[in-house]
GUKELO-22965 format. One record per atom (N, C-alpha, C): atom name; x, y, z. Coordinates in steps of 0.2 Angstrom, whole numbers, m for minus. Example, Ala and Ser with C-alpha at 12.3 -4.5 7.8 and 13.67 -1.06 7.14 Angstrom:
BEGIN
@site: N; u: 66; v: m28; w: 39 $
@site: CA; u: 62; v: m22; w: 39 $
@site: C; u: 66; v: m16; w: 39 $
@site: N; u: 64; v: m11; w: 35 $
@site: CA; u: 68; v: m5; w: 36 $
@site: C; u: 64; v: 0; w: 39 $
***
This chain:
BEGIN
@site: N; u: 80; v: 58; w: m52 $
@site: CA; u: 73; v: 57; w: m53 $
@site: C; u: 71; v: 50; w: m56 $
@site: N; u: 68; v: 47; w: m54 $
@site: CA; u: 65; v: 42; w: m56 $
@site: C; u: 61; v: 42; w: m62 $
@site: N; u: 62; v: 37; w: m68 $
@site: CA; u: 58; v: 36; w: m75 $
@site: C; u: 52; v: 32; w: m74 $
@site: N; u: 46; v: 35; w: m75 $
@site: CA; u: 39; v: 30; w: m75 $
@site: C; u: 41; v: 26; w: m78 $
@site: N; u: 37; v: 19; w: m78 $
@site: CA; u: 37; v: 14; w: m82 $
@site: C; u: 30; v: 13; w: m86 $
@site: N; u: 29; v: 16; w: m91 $
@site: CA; u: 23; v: 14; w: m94 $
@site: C; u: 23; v: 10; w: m100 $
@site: N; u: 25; v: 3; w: m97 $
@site: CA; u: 25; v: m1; w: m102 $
@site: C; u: 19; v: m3; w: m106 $
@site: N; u: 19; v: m8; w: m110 $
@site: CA; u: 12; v: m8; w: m116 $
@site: C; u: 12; v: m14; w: m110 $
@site: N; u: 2; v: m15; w: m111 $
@site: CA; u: m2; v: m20; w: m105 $
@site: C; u: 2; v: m27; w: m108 $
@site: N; u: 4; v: m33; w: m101 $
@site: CA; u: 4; v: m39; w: m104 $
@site: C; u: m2; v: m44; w: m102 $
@site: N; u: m5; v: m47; w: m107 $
@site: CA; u: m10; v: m52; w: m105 $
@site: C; u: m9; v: m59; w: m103 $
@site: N; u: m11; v: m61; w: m97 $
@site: CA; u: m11; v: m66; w: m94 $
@site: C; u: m17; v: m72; w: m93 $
@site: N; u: m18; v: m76; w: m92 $
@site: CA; u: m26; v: m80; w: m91 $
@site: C; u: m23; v: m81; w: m83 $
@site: N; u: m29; v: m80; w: m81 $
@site: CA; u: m30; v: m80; w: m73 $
@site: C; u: m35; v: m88; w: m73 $
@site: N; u: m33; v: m91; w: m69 $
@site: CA; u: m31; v: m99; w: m68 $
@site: C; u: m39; v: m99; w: m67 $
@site: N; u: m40; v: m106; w: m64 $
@site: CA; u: m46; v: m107; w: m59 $
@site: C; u: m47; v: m104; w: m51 $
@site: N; u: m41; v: m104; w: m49 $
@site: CA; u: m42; v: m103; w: m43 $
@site: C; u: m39; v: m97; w: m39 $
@site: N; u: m40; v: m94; w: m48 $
@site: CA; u: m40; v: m84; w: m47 $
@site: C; u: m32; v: m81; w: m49 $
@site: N; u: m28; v: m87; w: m48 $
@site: CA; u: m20; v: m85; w: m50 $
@site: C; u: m19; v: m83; w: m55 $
@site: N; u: m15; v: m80; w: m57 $
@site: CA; u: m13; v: m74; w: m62 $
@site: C; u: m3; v: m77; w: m61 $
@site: N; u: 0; v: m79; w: m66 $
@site: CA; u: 7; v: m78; w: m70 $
@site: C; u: 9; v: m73; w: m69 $
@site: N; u: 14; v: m69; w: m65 $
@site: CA; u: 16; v: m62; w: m71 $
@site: C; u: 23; v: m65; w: m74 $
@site: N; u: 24; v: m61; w: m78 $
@site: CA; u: 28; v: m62; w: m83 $
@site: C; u: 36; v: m64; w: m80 $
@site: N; u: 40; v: m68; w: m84 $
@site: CA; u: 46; v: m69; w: m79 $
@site: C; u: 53; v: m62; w: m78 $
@site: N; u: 50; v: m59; w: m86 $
@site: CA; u: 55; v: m52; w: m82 $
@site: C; u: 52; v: m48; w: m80 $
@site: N; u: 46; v: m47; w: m77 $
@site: CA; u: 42; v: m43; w: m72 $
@site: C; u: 44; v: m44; w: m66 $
@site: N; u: 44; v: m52; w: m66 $
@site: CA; u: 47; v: m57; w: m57 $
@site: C; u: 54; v: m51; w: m55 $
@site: N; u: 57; v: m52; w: m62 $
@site: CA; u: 65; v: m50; w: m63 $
@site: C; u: 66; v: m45; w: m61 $
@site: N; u: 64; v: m40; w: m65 $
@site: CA; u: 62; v: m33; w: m63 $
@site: C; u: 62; v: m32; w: m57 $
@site: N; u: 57; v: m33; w: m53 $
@site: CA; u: 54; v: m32; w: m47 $
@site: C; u: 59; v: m35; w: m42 $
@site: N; u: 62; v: m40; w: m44 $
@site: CA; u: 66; v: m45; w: m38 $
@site: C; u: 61; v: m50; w: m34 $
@site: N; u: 56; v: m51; w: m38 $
@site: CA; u: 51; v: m55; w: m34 $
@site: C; u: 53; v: m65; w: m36 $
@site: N; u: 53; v: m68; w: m32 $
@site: CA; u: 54; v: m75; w: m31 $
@site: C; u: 50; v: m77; w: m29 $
@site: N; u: 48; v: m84; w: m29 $
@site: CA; u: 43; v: m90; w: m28 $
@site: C; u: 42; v: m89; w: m20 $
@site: N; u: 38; v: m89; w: m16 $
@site: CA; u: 34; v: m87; w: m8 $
@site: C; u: 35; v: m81; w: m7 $
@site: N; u: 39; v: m77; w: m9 $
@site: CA; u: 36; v: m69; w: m9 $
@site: C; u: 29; v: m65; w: m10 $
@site: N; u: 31; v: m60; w: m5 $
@site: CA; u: 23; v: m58; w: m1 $
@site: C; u: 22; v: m53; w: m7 $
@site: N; u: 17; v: m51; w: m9 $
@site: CA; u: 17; v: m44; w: m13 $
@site: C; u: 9; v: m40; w: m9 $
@site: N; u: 8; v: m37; w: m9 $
@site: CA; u: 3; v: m30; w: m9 $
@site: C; u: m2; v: m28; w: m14 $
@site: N; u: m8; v: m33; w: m14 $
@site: CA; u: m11; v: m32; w: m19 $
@site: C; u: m17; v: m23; w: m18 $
@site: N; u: m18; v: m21; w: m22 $
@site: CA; u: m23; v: m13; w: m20 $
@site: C; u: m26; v: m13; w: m26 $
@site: N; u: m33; v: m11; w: m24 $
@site: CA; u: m39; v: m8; w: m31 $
@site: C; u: m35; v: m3; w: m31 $
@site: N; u: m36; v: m2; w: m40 $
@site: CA; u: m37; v: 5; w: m40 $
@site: C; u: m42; v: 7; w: m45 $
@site: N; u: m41; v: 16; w: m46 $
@site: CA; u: m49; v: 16; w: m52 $
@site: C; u: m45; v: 13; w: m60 $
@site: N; u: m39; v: 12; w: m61 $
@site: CA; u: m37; v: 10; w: m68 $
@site: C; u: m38; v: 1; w: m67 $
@site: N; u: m36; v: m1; w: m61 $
@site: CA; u: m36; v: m10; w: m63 $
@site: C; u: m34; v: m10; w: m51 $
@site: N; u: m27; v: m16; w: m53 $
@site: CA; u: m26; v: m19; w: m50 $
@site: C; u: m16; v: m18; w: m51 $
@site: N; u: m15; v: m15; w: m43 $
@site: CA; u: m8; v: m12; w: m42 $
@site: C; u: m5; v: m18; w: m39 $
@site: N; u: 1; v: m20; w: m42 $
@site: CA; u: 5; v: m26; w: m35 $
@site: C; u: 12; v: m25; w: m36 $
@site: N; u: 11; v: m23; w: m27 $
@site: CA; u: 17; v: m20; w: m25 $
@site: C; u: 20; v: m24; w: m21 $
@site: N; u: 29; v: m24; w: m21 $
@site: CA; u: 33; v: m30; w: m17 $
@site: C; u: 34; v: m28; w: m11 $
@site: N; u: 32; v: m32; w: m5 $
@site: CA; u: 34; v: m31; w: 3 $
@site: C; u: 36; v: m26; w: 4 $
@site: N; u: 42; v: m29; w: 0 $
@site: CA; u: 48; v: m24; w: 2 $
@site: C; u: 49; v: m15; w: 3 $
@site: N; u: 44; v: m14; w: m3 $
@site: CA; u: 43; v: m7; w: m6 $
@site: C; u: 39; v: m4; w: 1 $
@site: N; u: 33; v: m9; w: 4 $
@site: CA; u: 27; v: m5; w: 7 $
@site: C; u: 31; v: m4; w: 14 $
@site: N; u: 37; v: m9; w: 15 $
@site: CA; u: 40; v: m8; w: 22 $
@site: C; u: 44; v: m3; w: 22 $
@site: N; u: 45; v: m2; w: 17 $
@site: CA; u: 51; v: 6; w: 15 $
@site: C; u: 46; v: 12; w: 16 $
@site: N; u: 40; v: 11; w: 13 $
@site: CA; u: 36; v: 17; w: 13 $
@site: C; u: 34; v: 17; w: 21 $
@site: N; u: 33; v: 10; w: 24 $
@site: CA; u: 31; v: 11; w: 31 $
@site: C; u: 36; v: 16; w: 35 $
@site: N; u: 41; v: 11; w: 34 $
@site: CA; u: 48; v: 13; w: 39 $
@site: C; u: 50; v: 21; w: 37 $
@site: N; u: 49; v: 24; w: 30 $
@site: CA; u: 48; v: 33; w: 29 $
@site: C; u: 45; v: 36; w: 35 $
@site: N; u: 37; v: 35; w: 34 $
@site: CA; u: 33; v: 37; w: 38 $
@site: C; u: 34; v: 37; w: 45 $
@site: N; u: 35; v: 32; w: 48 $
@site: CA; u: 39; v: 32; w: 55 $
@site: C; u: 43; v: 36; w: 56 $
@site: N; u: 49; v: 38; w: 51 $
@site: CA; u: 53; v: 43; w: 53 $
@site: C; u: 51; v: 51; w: 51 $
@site: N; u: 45; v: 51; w: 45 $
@site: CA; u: 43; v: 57; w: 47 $
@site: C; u: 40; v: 58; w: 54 $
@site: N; u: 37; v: 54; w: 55 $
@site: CA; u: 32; v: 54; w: 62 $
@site: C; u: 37; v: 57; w: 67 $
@site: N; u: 42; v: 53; w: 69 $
@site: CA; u: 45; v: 55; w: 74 $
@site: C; u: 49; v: 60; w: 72 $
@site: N; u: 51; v: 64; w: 68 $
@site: CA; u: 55; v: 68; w: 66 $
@site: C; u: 49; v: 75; w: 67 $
@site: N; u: 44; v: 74; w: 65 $
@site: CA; u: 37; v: 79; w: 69 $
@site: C; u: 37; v: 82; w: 76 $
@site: N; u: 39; v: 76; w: 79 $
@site: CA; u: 40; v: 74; w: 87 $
@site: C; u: 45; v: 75; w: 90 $
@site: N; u: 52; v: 78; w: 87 $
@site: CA; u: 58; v: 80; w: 89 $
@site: C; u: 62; v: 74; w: 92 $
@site: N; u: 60; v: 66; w: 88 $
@site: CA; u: 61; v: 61; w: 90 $
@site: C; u: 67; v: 60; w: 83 $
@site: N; u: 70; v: 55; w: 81 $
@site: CA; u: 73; v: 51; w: 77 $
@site: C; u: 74; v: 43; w: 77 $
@site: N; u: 73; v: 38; w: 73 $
@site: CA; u: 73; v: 32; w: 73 $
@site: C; u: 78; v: 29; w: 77 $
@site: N; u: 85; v: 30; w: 77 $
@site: CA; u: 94; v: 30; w: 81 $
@site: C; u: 89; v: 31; w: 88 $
@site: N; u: 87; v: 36; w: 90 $
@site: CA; u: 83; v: 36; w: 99 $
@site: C; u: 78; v: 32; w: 98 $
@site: N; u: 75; v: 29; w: 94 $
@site: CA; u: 70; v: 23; w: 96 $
@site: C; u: 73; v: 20; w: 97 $
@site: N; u: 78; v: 18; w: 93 $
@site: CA; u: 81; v: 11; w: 94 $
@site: C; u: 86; v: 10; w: 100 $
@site: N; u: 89; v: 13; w: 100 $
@site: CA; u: 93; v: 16; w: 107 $
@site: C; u: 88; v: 14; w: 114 $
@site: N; u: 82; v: 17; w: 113 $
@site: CA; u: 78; v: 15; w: 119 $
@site: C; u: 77; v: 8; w: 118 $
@site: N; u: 74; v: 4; w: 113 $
@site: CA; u: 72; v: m1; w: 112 $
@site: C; u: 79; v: m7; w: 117 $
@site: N; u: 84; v: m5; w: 115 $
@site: CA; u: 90; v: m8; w: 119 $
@site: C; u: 92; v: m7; w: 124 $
@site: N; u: 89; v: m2; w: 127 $
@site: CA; u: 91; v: m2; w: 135 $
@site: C; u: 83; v: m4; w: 137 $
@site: N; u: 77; v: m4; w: 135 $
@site: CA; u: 73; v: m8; w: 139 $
@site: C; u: 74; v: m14; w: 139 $
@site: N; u: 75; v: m18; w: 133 $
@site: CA; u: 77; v: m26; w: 131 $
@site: C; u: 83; v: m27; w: 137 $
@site: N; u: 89; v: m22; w: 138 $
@site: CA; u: 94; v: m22; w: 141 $
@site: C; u: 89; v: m25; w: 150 $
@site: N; u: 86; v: m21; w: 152 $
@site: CA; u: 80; v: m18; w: 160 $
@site: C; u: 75; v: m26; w: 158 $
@site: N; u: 75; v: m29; w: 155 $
@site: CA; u: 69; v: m35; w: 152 $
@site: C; u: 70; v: m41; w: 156 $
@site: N; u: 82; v: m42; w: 150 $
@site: CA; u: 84; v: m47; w: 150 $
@site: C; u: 88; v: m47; w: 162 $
@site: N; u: 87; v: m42; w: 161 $
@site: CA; u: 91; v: m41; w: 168 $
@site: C; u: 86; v: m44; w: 173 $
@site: N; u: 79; v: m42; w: 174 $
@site: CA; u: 74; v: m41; w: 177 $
@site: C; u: 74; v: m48; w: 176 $
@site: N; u: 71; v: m50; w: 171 $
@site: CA; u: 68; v: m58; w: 171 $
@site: C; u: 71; v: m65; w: 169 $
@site: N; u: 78; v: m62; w: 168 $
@site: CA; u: 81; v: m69; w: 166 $
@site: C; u: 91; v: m68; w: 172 $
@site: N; u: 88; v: m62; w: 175 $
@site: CA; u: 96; v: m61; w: 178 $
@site: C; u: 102; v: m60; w: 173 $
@site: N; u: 101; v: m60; w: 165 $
@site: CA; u: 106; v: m59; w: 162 $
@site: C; u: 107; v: m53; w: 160 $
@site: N; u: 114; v: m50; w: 161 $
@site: CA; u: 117; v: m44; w: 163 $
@site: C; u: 116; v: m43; w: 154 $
@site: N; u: 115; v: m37; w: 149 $
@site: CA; u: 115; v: m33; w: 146 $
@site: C; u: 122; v: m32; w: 145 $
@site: N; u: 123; v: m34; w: 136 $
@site: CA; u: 131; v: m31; w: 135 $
@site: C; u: 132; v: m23; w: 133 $
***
């Protein structure tokens, strides 16, 4: 099980041009570096921001609940995905599929 993190608030001054600092062991914590994307969301307490990476994992669950609904699995998505790529590269470039 996973430990909430109900850290004490930290205060930052938001720039001119709206930017906000987080702190550099938040960065740490998070695994966030300089051009990383994060997910910013209202909520009723403030402002949540969450890294990519987290939203793509929660996407990529979803998908497999989805298809797991459907009597499908991720392994047979991708499976098909490569034998159409396979029907693509044959069709339109004559290059045989390994």
């Amino acid at each position: 099980m996973r430990k909430e993190r109900h850290a004490e608030p930290r205060f930052v001054r938001v720039q001119e041009k709206g930017q906000v600092t987080l702190p550099a062991e938040v960065r740490r914590r998070l695994g966030l570096k300089k051009g990383d994307v994060v997910a910013i969301t209202e909520t009723e307490e403030g402002v949540l921001i969450t890294p990519s990476a987290v939203i793509a994992i929660k996407a990529l669950d979803r998908i497999g609940e989805i298809l797991r609904e459907q009597g499908a699995s991720i392994e047979e998505l991708i499976e098909s995905g490569r034998e159409i790529r396979g029907k693509l590269l044959q069709e339109k470039y004559g290059i045989a599929p390994d």
